[in-house]
N, C-alpha and C positions, 0 to 999 in steps of 0.2 A: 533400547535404552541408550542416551547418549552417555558423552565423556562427563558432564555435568552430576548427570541421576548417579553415575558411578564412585563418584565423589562422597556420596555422602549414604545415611542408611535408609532407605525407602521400603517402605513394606508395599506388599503387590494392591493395598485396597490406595497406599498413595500414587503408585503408577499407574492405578487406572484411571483414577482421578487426572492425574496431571493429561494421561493420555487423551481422556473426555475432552478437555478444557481447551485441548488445539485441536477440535473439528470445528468444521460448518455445524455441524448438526449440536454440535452445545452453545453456540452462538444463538444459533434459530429459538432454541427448546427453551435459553435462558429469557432470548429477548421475547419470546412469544408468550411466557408466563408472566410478563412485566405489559407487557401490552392487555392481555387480561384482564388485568387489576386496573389498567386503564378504561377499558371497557365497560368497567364497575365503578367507575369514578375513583378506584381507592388508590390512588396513587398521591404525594403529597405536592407535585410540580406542576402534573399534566394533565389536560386531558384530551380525549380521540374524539373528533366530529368526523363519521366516516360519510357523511351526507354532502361533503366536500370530495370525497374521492373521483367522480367522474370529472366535477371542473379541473381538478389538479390532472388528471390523466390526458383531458384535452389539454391542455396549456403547455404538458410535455410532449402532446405528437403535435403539437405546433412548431417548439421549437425543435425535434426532430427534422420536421418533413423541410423549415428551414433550414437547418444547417446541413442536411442530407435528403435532396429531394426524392431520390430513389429508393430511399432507406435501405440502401447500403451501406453499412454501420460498421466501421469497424469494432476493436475490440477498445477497452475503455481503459487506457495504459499509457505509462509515460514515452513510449513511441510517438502520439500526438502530438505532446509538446513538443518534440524536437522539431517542428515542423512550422514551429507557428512562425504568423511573418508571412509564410509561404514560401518559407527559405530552405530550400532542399539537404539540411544538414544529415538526415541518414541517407543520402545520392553522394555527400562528400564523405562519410564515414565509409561507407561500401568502397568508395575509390582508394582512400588510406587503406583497405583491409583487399585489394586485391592480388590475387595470386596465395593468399591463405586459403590451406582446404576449408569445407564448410564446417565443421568438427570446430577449429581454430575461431572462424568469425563468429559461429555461436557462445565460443567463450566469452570471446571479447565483448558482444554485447552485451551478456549476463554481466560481466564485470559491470557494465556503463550503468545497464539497468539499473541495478541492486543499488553500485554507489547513488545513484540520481534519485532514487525513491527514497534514500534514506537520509538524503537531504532536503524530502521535499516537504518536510512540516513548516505551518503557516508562518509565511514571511513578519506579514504585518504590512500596513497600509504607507508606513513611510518608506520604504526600502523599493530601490529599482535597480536593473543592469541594465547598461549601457553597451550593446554587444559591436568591438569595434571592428570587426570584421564586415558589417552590416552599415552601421551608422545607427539602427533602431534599437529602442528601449521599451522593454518587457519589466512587467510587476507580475508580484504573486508567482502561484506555483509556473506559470510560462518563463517567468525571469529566473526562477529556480532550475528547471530545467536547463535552459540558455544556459546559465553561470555554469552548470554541471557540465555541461556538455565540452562549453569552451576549453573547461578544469582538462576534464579526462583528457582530451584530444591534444591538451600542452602536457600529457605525461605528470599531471601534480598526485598521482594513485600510484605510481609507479616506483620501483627504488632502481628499477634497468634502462639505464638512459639509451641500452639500445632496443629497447620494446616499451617504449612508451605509453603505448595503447593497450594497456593492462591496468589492474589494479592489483597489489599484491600483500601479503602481510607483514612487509618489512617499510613498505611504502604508505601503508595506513597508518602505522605504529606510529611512524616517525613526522608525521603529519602536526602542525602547530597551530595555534588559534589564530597565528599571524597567517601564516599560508591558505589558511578558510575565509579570512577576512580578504584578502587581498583580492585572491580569486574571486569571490563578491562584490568587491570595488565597494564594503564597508568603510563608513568613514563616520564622522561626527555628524554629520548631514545626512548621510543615508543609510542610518540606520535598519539591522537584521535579527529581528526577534531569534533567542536562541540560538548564539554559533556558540557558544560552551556546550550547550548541549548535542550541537550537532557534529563537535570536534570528536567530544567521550563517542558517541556512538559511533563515529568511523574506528577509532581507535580501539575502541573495546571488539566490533569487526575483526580488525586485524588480528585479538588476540585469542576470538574464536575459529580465527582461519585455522591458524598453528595447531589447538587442542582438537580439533573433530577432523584428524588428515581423512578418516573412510568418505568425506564429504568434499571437500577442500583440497585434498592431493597431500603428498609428505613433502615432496620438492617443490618448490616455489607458489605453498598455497596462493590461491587465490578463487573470488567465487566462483568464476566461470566455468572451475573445474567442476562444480554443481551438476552442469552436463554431461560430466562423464559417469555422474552418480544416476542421476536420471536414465539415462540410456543402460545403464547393469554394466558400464564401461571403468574396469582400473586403471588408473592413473599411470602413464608407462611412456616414460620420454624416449621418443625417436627425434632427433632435432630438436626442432622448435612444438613436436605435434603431440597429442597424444595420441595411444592406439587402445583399442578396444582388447576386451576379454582373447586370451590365446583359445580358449575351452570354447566348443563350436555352438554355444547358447547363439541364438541370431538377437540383432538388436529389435525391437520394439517399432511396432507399426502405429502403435495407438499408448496414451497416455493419459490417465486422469489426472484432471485439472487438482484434485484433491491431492494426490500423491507430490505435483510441484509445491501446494503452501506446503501440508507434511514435511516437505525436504527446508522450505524456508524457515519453519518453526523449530524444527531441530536444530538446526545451523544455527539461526540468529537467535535462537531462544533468551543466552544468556549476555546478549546488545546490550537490553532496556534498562535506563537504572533506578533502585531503587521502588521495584517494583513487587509485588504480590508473592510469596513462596510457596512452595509446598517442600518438605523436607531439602529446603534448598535449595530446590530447581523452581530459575527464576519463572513466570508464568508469562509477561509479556503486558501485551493490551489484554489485562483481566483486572476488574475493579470490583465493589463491592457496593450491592443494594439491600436496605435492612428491611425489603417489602418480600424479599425468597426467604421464606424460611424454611427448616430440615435438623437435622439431625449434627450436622458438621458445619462449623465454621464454611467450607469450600460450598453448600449449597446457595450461601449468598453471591457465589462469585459469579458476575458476568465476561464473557469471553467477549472480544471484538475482532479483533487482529485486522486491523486497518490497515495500516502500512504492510505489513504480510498480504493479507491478499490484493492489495496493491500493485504492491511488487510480485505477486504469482500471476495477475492477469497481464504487467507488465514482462516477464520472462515465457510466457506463452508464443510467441511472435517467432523469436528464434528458434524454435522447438518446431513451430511448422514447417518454418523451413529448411529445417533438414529432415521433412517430410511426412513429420509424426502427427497423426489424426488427434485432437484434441478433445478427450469424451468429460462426460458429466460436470456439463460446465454451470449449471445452475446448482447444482449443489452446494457451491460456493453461497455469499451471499454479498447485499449489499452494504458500500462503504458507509460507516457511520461517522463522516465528517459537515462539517459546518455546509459544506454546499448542499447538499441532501439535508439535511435535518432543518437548514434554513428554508429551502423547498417548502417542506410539510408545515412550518411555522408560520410562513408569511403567505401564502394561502388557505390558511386554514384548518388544516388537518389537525392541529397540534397546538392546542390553546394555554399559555401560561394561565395561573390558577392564582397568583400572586406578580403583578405587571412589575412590580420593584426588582426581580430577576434579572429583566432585562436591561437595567441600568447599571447593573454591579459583574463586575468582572470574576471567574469561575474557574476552581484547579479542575484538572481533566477528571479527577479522584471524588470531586463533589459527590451529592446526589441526583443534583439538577443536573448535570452534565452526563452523569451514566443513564438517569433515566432519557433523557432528552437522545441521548443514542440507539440505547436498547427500542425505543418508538421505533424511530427510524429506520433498524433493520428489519420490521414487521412491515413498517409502512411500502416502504420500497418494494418489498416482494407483494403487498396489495396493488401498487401502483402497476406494476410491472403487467399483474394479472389483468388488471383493467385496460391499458392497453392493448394487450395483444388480444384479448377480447374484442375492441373497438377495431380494432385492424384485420381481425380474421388470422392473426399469424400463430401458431406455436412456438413450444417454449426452444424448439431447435431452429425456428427461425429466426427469432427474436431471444438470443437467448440474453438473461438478467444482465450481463456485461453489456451487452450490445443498449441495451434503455439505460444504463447508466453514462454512457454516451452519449448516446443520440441528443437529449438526454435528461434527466433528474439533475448530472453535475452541473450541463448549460444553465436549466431553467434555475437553479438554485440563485445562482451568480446574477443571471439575466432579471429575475423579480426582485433580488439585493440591489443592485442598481436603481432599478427604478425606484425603488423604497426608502433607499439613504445613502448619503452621500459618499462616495470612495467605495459604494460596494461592500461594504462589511459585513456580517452577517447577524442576525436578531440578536443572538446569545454570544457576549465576550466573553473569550477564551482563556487565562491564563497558561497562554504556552509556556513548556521549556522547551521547545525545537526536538521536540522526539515525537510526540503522539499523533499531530495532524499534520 
């Protein structure tokens, strides 16, 4: 139980509740009894044509075997974007981070990570960075990354201007709408869906760094001490480093994928604003469909954790390399954002049931927007099946992050293009720069 549940009075049938609500596996259970009822036509937004399933699966190992002819895939994480352009900015981050043991550079990039995923909800179609290091300009989540990246790398996460390359809790705290806007090269003309809300959620960050130190460190919280949680390692400054447990536990060869969102959803639990409770502790990406019914209020709640396993299949990276086998990776599931869910929409899989949906703009909180999600994480792991079917791979070759790359998010984007102008996606979103 974190610093939050302790706050307040929780009886054991609500911690188990709350505990349920941050797996994969209440994700899957919630969205698979919604897919169900899809199946049965009794849904009031959608319905499933799974007769379209193998075209959708080919059109995804098309644009697979395009953009990875070997189908060698990596993992499906904001590592990519740093990348885009072709511009080797994690070969120039390595170079800033050399002579750090490896301990040190996996913080640092947790730090990068975490902050970059949690600014990466949708831009919006008029907003660009101009990155001038480069000359080139990047939209959407790639220009989000860029912007992030530039940020961290100028020390804007920082409050130690002689460790720049951190992010910290006195440096997020103190962070301003002016110093996010600028960093974004926001202006009247280039406009950035949701930097209010992408201010609160760094800031409010900083102020769960401070309250959860068993996660975050006591001296100089920041995320990337995460890894020292990860690893069974306490927080214990030598220099500039940290050192692992004095007690002769050995560190950890192997790590489930589950166990890093776990650590993300504890940490970041209590970011999101304005979000779902259970005695207080805040829930996250968990929304509510009035087609679950039970006995409690909470049996209507659907779980997502987008941005969480997000940022857990983005924090995986550094964790290999400092050598740790990465198990039960399909466990996880897939992301239920506009690129995926627009996928299964404009191919077919996913038929509005009233076409006026698609003209009118939609809170994350809707019904059409939760169901149109919860589809989506059913659908993906159909999708996923279908493929490695068609390829002959299993689920450790191919594992669900690896077709979310290759991938459902390309072709998502890739048939939005073709379909309408700027790429947007079927269903308008009413962002506030936290959920997508």
């Amino acid at each position: 139980m974190n610093n939050y549940e302790q706050q307040v009075t929780c009886s054991d049938e609500q911690h188990s509740t709350i505990a349920y609500l941050r797996t994969p596996v209440a994700i899957r259970e919630r969205c698979d009894r919604l897919f169900t009822l899809a199946g049965a036509d009794e849904l009031q937004h959608f319905r499933c044509d799974l007769t379209q399933l193998d075209k959708v699966a080919n059109y995804v190992i098309k644009v697979m075997r395009d953009e990875y002819p070997d189908l060698n895939i990596p993992f499906h994480s904001r590592w990519r974007h740093f990348e885009v352009g072709n511009v080797p900015r994690i070969a120039e981050l390595e170079e800033k981070l050399a002579g750090l043991a490896p301990l040190e550079k996996a913080q640092t990039k947790f730090d990068l990570a975490i902050i970059s995923v949690l600014l990466d909800a949708g831009a919006g179609s008029d907003w660009q960075y101009h990155e001038q290091e480069t000359g080139l300009v990047f939209r959407r989540s790639e220009g989000l990354a860029v912007a992030s990246f530039r940020m961290f790398c100028q020390g804007a996460f920082s409050s130690d201007a002689e460790r720049p390359l951190q992010a910290d809790a006195q440096g997020l705290q103190g962070l301003t709408a002016q110093n996010l806007a600028q960093g974004f090269q926001v202006s009247q003309t280039n406009t950035l869906l949701g930097v209010e809300g992408r201010l609160e959620l760094l800031q409010r960050l900083g102020r769960s760094l401070i309250s959860e130190p068993h996660l975050f460190g006591q001296e100089n919280p920041r995320p990337g001490n995460l890894v020292n949680y990860l690893l069974g390692s306490q927080v214990g400054r030598q220099g500039r480093g940290f050192t692992p447990l004095s007690s002769p536990s050995p560190l950890p060869t192997s790590l489930a994928a589950t166990k890093v969102l776990s650590a993300v959803l504890q940490g970041l639990g209590n970011i999101w604003p304005g979000r779902l409770a259970i005695a207080g502790v805040n829930l996250g990406d968990v929304w509510v469909h009035p087609a679950l019914k039970g006995e409690h209020p909470s049996d209507q709640y659907v779980p997502f954790h987008k941005l969480s396993q997000w940022l857990t299949y983005s924090l995986l990276e550094p964790l290999q390399e400092l050598g740790l086998e990465i198990t039960g990776l399909d466990q996880m599931t897939g992301l239920p954002e506009y690129r995926n869910g627009g996928l299964c929409l404009d191919l077919g899989l996913l038929e509005v049931k009233n076409t006026a949906i698609l003209q009118e703009r939609h809170l994350p909180g809707s019904e059409v927007i939760v169901e149109w999600r919860s589809l989506t994480v059913s659908l993906l792991d159909k999708i996923a099946a279908a493929i490695r079917q068609q390829l002959n791979l299993s689920e450790v070759d191919l594992p669900l992050v690896k077709v979310l790359q290759g991938g459902t998010w390309t072709a998502g984007r890739r048939i939005a293009a073709q379909l309408r102008v700027g790429g947007v996606p079927p269903l308008q979103i009413e962002s506030d720069g936290t959920v997508f």
